[in-house]
C-alpha positions in Angstrom: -6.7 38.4 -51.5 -3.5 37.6 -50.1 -3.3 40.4 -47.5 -6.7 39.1 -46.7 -7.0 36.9 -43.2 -8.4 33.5 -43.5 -9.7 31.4 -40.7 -7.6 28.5 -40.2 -10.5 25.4 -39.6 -8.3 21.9 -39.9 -5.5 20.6 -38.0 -2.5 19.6 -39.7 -3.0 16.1 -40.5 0.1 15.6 -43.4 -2.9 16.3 -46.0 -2.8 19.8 -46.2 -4.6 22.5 -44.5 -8.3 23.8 -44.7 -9.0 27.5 -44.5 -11.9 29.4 -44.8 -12.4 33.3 -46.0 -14.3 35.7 -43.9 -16.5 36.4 -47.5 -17.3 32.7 -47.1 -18.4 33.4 -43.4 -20.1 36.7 -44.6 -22.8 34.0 -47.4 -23.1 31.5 -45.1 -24.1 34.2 -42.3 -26.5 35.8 -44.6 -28.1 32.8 -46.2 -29.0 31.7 -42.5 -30.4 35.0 -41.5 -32.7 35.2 -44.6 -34.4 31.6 -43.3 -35.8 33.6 -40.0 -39.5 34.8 -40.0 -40.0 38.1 -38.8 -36.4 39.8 -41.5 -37.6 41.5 -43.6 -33.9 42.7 -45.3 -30.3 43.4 -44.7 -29.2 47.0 -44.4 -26.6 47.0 -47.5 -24.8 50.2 -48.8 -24.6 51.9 -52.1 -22.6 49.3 -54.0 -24.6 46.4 -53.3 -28.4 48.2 -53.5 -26.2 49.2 -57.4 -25.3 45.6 -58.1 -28.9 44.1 -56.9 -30.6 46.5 -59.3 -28.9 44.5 -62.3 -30.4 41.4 -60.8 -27.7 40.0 -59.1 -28.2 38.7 -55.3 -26.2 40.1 -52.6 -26.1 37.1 -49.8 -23.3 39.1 -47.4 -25.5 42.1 -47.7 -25.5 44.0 -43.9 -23.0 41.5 -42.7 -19.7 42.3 -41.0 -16.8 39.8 -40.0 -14.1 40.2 -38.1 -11.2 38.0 -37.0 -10.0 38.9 -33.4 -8.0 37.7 -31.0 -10.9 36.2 -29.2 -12.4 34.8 -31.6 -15.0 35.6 -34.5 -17.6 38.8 -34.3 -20.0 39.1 -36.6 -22.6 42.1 -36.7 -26.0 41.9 -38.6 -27.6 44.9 -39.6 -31.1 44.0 -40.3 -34.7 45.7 -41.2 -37.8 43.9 -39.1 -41.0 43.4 -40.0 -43.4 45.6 -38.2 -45.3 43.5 -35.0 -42.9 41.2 -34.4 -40.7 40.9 -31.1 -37.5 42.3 -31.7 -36.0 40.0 -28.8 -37.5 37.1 -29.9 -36.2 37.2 -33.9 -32.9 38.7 -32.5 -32.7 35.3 -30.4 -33.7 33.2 -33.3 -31.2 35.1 -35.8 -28.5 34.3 -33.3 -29.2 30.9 -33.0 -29.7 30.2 -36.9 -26.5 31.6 -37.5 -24.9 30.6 -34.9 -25.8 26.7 -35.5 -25.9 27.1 -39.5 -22.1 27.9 -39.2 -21.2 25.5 -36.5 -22.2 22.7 -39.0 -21.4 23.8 -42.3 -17.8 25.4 -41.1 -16.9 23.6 -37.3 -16.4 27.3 -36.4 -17.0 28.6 -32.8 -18.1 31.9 -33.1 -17.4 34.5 -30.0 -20.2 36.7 -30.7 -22.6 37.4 -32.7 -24.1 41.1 -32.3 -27.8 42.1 -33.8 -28.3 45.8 -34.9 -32.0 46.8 -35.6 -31.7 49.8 -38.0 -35.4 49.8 -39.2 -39.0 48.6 -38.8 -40.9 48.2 -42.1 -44.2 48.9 -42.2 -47.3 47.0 -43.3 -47.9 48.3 -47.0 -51.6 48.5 -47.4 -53.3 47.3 -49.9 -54.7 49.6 -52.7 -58.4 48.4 -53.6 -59.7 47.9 -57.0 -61.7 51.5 -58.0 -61.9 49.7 -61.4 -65.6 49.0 -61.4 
């Protein structure tokens, strides 16, 4: 963890700094995403589909975080529900996030990017033959 690059969020009042871990950024950004209607889930990979399996919860799921010179990027890769407006959830994911952070971390955040890698579709219901 200590090659790891933390985000510096408190100015150096004689108390001691404040800084923040981009894993930290990675929850937060997840936790905010998962209150938007319209997700339906985070694109993961192979480790953390392994580690839900056994029951635990994966909130940085299909998050990314970067530190850059400009500032902090973070990309979403995220699964929609079928009929909604991809614009219009993108828009609200960004904002969620966007404000969620902003509050809970005074961070300005330079961008924050939405990737659509799937639609899920409407399961249908299986009727009762059971007569």
């Amino acid at each position: 963890m200590a090659d790891q690059p933390l985000v510096n969020v408190s100015e150096n009042t004689g108390l001691g700094k404040v800084e923040i871990a981009p894993e930290v950024i990675e929850v937060i950004t997840g936790i905010a995403a998962s209150e938007v209607d319209g997700l339906y889930s985070m694109r993961g990979n192979f480790a953390t589909g392994v580690v839900e399996r056994f029951g635990k919860k994966t909130h940085s799921k299909g998050v990314k975080v970067e530190l850059g010179d400009n500032g902090i990027v973070i990309d979403l890769f995220v699964v929609l529900d079928f009929g909604v407006s991809i614009p219009e959830v993108a828009q609200k994911l960004q904002e969620n996030i966007r404000q969620t952070l902003k509050t809970m971390t005074a961070l300005e955040i330079a961008e924050i990017n939405i990737h659509v890698v799937g639609i899920q579709m409407e399961k249908e219901e299986s009727e009762d033959t059971n007569e």
